[in-house]
Residue, then its C-alpha position, 0 to 999 in steps of 0.5 A: x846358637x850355631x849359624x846353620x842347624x839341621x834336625x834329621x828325623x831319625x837318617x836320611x831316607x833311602x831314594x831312587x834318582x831323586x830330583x829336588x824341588x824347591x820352593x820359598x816365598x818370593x815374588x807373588x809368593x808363586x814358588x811357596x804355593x806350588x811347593x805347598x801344592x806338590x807336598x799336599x799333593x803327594x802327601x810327602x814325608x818330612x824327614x828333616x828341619x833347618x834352623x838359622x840366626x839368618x831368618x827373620x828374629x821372630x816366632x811363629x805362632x801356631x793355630x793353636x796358640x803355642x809357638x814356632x821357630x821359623x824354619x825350612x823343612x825338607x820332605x820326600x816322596x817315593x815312588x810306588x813300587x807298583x809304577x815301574x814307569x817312574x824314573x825319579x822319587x822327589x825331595x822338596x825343599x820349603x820353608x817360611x822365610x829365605x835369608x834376610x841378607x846376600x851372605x845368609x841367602x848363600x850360606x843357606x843355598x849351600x846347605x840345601x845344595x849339600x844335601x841334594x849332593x849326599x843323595x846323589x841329585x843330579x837335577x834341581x828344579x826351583x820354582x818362583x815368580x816372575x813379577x810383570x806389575x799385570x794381573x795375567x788371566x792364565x799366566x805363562x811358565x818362564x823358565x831358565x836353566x843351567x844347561x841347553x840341553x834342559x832349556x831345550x828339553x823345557x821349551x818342548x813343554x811350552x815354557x817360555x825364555x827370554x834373555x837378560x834379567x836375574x833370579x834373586x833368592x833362593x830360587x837363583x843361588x840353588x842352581x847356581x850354586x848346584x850348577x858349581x858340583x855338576x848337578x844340573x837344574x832349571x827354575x820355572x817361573x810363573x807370570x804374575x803382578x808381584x806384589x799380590x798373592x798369586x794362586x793362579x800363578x802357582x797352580x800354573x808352575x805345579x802344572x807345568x813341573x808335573x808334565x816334565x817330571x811325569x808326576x802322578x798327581x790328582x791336577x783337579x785336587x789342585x785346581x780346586x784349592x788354587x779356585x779357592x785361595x785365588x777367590x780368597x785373593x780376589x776378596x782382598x784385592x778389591x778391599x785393597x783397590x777401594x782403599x786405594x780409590x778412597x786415597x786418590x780421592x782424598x789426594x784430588x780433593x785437597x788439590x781442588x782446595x789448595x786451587x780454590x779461591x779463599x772465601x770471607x763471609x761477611 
């Protein structure tokens, strides 16, 4: 099997000024679930898979029984032609795993940043998470860019920067590496714990992306279901939390017995 192979459904789609966005699991798996938002969204059209030796080596088994290989999948969405008002029609980028070493992480960066180049991008938005080991009740949007022009334009919306730090993954190399063939790009990255599934966290990043991009999206379709896999959440984390008291409990009691005085019955 070759290293990198790309399945394009019939050819490539015909885009007016389209800007990509991307999305992977990460952190809080943040930037999975608000790609997952937009595509449901939008309704978005596939129009292209990525395979690789670089994922993880397993199949994915489906609803339905049968199985998967795993894969990153590009989708589109055009504009109507009814809103003269849009500037940008979309292609977003998701997928199931990102690279399992540096190299991979690169080398597939590079193949998404290629394609972003043959339809002429000249903005890439990644988004992600932003691991703060706290459960924030409304996180906040951070955001970093490749350029002051767009850090400026970003700050107008309320997303927040601060200096020093890294973006690992995918959600750091795209736009970096676009930010090498002159394609500007940011990552908005949403607050949450890090090791949680984080709904809110999504649904904060989407909401913020589509106030930049102007995006003709229904946000009360999009809160509802963040509502409902954050309940979903919720539920597990509080099996996990008396899982974890039950541990601790254990922990102190064998501490008490290894400090209390051996008894003998006579």
């Amino acid at each position: 099997m070759e290293e990198i192979i790309l399945e394009v459904n019939k050819k490539f789609p015909y885009l007016k000024n389209p800007v990509m966005i991307a999305g992977f699991p990460g952190i809080g798996f943040v930037g999975k679930v608000a790609v997952d938002y937009l595509i449901d969204g939008l309704k978005a059209i596939k129009f292209a898979t990525l395979y690789s030796i670089y994922f993880p080596p397993q199949v994915i088994i489906n609803q339905d029984g049968t199985i998967r290989n795993p894969q990153n999948e590009f989708f589109y969405y055009k504009n109507k032609k009814t809103d003269r008002k849009a500037k940008n029609d979309f292609i977003i980028v998701t997928g199931d795993f990102q690279g399992v070493t540096g190299e991979s992480q690169y080398k597939i960066s590079e193949e998404i940043v290629e394609i972003a180049e043959r339809f002429k991008v000249k903005r890439i938005f990644t988004l992600g998470g932003l691991g703060t080991g706290t459960i924030p009740q409304r996180p906040k949007v951070y955001g970093a860019a490749t350029d002051i022009e767009t850090v400026n334009q970003l700050k107008k919306f309320g997303v927040e920067f601060r200096p020093g730090g890294g973006i690992f993954g995918a959600a750091g190399l795209i736009i970096g590496m676009g930010m090498l063939r002159n394609i500007k790009g940011a990552c908005l990255m949403g607050e949450t714990h890090g090791e949680l599934f984080d709904a809110k966290a999504g649904e904060a990043v989407i909401k913020k992306l589509v106030q930049i991009l102007d995006i003709k999206i229904d946000i009360k379709a999009i809160e509802k279901k963040a509502a409902e896999m954050n309940k979903e959440t919720e539920e597990i984390k509080k099996v996990i939390d008396e899982q974890r008291k039950q541990f601790e409990q254990s922990l102190k009691m064998e501490e008490e017995m290894k400090t209390r005085p051996l008894e003998y019955i006579r």
